[in-house]
C-alpha positions in Angstrom: -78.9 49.5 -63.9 -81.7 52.1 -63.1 -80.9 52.8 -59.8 -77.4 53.2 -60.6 -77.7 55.6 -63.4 -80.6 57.3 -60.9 -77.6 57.4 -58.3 -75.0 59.7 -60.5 -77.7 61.9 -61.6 -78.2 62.5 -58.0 -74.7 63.3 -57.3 -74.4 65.8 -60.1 -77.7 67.5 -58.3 -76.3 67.6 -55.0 -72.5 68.9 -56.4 -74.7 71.7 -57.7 -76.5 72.2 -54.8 -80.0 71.8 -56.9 -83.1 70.2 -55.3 -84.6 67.2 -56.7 -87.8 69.8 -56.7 -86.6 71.8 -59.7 -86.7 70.5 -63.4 -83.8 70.0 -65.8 -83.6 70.3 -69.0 -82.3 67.4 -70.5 -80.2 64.1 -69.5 -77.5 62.1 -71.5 -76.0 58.7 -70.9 -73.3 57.6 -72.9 -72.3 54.0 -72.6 -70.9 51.3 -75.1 -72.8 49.0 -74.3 -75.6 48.8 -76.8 -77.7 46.3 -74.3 -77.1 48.3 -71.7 -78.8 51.3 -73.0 -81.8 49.0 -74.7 -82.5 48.3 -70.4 -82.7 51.9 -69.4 -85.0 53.1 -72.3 -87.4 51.0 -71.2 -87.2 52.5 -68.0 -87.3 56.2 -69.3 -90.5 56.8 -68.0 -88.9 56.2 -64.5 -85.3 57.7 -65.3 -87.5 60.9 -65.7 -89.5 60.9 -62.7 -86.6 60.1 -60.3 -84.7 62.5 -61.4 -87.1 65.3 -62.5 -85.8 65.6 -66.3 -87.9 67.1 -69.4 -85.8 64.6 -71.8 -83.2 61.4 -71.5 -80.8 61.4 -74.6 -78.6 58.2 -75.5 -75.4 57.4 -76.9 -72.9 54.9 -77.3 -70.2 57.5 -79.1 -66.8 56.1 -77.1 -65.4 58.7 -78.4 -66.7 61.2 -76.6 -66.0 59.9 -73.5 -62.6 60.5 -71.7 -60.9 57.7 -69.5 -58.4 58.5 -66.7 -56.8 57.3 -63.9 -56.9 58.8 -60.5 -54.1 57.2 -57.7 -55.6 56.8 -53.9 -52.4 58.6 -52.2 -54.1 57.2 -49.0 -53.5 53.8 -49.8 -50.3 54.0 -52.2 -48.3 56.3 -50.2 -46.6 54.0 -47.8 -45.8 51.2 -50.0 -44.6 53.4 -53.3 -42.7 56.0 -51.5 -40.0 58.0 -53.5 -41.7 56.0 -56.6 -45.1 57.7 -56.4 -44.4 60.6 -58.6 -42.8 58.2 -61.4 -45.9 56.4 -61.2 -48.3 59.5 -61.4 -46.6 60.3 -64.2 -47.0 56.5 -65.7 -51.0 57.1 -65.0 -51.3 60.1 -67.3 -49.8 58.2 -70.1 -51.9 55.0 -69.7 -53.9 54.6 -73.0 -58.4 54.0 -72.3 -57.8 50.2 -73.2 -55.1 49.7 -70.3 -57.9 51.4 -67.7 -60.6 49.5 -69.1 -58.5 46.4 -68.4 -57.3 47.5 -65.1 -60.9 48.0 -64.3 -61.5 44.5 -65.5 -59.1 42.6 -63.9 -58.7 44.5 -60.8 -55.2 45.4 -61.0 -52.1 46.7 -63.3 -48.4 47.1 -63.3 -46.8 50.3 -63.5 -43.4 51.0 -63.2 -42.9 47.8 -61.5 -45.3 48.9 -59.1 -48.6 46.4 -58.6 -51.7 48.3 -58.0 -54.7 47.0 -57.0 -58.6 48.5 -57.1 -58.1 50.0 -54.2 -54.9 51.7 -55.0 -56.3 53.9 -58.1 -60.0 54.6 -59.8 -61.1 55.0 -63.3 -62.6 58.2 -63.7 -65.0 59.2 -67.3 -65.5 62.6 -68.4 -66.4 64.0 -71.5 -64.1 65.4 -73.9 -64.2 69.2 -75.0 -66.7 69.9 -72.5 -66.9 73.6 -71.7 -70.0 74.1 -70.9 -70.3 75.3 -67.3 -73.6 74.6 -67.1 -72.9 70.4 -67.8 -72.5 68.6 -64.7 -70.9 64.6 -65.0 -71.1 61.7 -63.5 -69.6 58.0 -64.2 -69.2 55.0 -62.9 -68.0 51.3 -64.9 -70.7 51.5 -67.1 -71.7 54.7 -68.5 -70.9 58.1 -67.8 -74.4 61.0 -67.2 -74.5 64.1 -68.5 -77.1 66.8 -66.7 -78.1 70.3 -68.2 -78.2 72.4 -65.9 -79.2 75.7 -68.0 -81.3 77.7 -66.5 -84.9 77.7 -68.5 -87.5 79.9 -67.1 -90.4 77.5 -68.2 -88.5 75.1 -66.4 -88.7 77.5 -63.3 -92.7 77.7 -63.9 -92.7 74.0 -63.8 -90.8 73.7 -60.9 -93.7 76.2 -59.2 -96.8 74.8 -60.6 -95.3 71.5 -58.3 -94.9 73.1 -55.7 -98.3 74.9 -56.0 -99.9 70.9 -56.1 -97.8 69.9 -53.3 -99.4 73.0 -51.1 -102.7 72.0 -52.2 -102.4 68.6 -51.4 -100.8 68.9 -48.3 -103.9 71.6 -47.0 -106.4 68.2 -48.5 -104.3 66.0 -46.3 -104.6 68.4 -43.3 -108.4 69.3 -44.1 -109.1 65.5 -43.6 -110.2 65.3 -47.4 -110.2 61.9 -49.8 -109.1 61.8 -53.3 -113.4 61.7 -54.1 -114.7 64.4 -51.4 -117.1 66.6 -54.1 -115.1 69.7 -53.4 -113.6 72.4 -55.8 -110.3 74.1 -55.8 -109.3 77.7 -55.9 -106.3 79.0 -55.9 -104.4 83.2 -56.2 -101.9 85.5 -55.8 -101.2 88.1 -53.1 -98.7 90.0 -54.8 -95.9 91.3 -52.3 -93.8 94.3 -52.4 -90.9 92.6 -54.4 -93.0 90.5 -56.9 -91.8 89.4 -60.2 -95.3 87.9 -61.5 -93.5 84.1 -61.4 -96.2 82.9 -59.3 -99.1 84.2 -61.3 -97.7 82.9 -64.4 -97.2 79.5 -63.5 -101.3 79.4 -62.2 -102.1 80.6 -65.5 -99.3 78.8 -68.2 -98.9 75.9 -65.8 -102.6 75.1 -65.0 -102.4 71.6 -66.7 -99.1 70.7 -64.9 -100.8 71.4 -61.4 -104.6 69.5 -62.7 -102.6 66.4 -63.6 -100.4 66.1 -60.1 -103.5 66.8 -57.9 -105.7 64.5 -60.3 -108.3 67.0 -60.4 -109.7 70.4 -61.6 -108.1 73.8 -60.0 -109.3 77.1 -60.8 -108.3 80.5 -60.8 -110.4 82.5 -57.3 -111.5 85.1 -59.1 -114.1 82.5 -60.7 -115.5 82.5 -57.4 -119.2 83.7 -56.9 -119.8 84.2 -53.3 -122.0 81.3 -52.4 -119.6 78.7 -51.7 -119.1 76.9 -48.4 -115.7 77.4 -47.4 -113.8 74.2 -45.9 -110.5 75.9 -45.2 -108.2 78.5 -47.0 -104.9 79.3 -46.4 -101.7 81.6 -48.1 -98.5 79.9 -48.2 -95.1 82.5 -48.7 -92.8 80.2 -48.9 -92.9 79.5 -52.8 -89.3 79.5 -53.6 -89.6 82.1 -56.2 -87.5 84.9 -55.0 -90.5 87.3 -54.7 -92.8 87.9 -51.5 -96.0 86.8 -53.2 -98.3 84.9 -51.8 -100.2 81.3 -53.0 -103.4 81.6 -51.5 -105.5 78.2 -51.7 -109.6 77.9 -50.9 -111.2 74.6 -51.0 -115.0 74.5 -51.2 -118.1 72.4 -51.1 -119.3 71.5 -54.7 -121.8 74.2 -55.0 -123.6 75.4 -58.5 -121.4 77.5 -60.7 -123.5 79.7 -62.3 -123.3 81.0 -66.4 -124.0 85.6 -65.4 -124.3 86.0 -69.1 -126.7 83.3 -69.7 -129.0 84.4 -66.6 -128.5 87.9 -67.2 -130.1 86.9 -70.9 -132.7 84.9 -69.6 -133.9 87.4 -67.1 -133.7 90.7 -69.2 -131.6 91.9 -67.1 -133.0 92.1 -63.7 -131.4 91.6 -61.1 -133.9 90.7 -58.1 -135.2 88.0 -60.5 -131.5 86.9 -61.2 -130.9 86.6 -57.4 -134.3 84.6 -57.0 -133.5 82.3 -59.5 -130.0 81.9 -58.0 -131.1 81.5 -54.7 -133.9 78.8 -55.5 -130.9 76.4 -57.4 -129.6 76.6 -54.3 -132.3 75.6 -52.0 -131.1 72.0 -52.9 -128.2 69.5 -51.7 -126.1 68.2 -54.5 -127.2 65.1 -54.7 -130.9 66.9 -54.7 -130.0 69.1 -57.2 -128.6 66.0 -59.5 -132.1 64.1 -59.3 -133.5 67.1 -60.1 -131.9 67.8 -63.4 -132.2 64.2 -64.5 -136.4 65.3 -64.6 -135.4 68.7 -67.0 -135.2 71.9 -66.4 -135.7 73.7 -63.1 -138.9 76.4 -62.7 -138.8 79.4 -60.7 -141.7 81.4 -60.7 -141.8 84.9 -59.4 -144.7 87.8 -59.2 -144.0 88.6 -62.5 -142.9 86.1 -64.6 -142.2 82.0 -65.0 -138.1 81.1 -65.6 -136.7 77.8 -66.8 -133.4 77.2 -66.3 -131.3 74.5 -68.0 -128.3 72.8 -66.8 -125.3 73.6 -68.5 -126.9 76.6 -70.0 -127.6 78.5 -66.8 -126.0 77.0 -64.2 -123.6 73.7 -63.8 -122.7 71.6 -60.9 -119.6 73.1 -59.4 -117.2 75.1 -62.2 -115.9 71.4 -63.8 -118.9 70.8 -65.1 -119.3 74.4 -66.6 -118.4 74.0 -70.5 -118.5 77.7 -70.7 -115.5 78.3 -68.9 -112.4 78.4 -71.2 -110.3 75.1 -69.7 
């Protein structure tokens, strides 16, 4: 039942010439059957994914639904002849319970005239539809309704995918597992024709893009120089009518650290804020994990003794920095 209802959504997408990539607004599916429609909202969840809807509406309303009768002049040509027209005409006036009987049985009489399934199809559609931007679909058992108004939040969803889907596929390419201890960075080349699309879906659609990549992402601008670059690459092809650019660095897990705090703690000056920077970096991660686990780290210079304290000075990569505003 799933797959079928999956199936006419599909249809209304291709009619429309709209990519399974982009989101739609909302869904409806209309059927009379009341356990029908119990089966397929347990399968919501699904019904959503396949076909890349924000929201699955129900109703069993037959009144809203529209029955006619379309001939196959293919088949019925030959054998109704001169009699075709009468019978055309005979359709129009057939009442929803005859077609749902035809449609049972297989077959109806009309104007002395057997037809068979093959010979005419029942078609649903909904009555006093004029939106143009409603797209439907039927088959026996329920007819599917798809909005396709345009939503520009929609549109940022349908980038913030895409931006995932670059990301992962430079991972895949990079050799990289799912648990490689590597951050994410990601930003915008703006092009001659920008619209800002791409920078607002970074910034309003950062969660959408974390939860399809299963990890943290973060704006590049965070970056702070020291990172060991693994690869970085810009990607044009956004599908967002502009010539911006995505531009995606992935990194060794380095320390992130807090410039306020270390500015604080050193008064100020900068050649002891580099030497403290530079001797948090003189370990390996997994060094630099032991360490903390004893307290806080000492660097002593001509001048003066520092302690720095994890997650008050520095963190482990910018994930584990609770000063950043997630």
């Amino acid at each position: 039942r799933m797959r079928a209802v999956v199936e006419l959504g599909r249809g209304c997408r291709e009619r429309r010439k709209v990519c399974m990539r982009k989101p739609l607004k909302s869904m409806s599916i209309m059927s009379k059957d009341q356990e029908y429609i119990r089966d397929l909202k347990t399968l919501q969840v699904y019904i959503e994914q396949e076909l890349f809807v924000m929201e699955v509406n129900y109703s069993s309303q037959a009144d809203k639904v529209q029955l006619s009768g379309v001939l196959n002049f293919k088949v019925l040509g030959k054998s109704l002849g001169k009699a075709l027209k009468a019978v055309q005409q005979a359709v129009k006036e057939l009442s929803d319970e005859d077609l749902m009987k035809f449609e049972a049985e297989g077959k109806i009489t009309i104007c002395g005239h057997e037809i068979e399934a093959d010979g005419m199809q029942v078609v649903r559609s909904m009555k006093d539809m004029d939106d143009p931007n409603l797209e439907v679909a039927s088959d026996s058992n329920s007819l599917v309704v798809l909005d396709f108004t345009r939503d520009e939040d929609l549109e940022l969803i349908a980038l913030a995918r895409k931006v995932a889907n670059k990301v992962q596929t430079l991972r895949k390419a990079s050799g990289l597992q799912q648990d490689d201890p590597v951050d994410m960075w990601a930003g915008v080349i703006l092009g001659m024709k920008t619209n800002g699309k791409l920078a607002k879906a970074l910034e309003d659609k950062k969660d959408h893009i974390e939860k399809q990549l299963r990890k943290p992402f973060f704006c590049d601008t965070l970056m702070q120089g020291h990172e060991v670059l693994i690869v970085k690459e810009a990607f044009d092809d956004m599908d967002d009518d502009s010539d911006d650019q995505l531009v995606v660095t992935i990194t060794v897990r380095a320390p992130f650290f807090n410039v306020e705090a270390l500015k604080k703690l050193t008064d100020g000056d900068v050649k002891a804020e580099k030497c403290c920077r530079e001797f948090v970096q003189t370990f390996g991660l997994d060094g630099l994990v032991r360490k903390i686990e004893n307290g806080e780290l000492v660097v002593r210079t001509e001048a003066k003794t520092y302690k720095l304290k994890h997650q008050e000075h520095f963190a482990i990569g910018p994930a584990d920095a609770h000063w950043l505003k997630r």
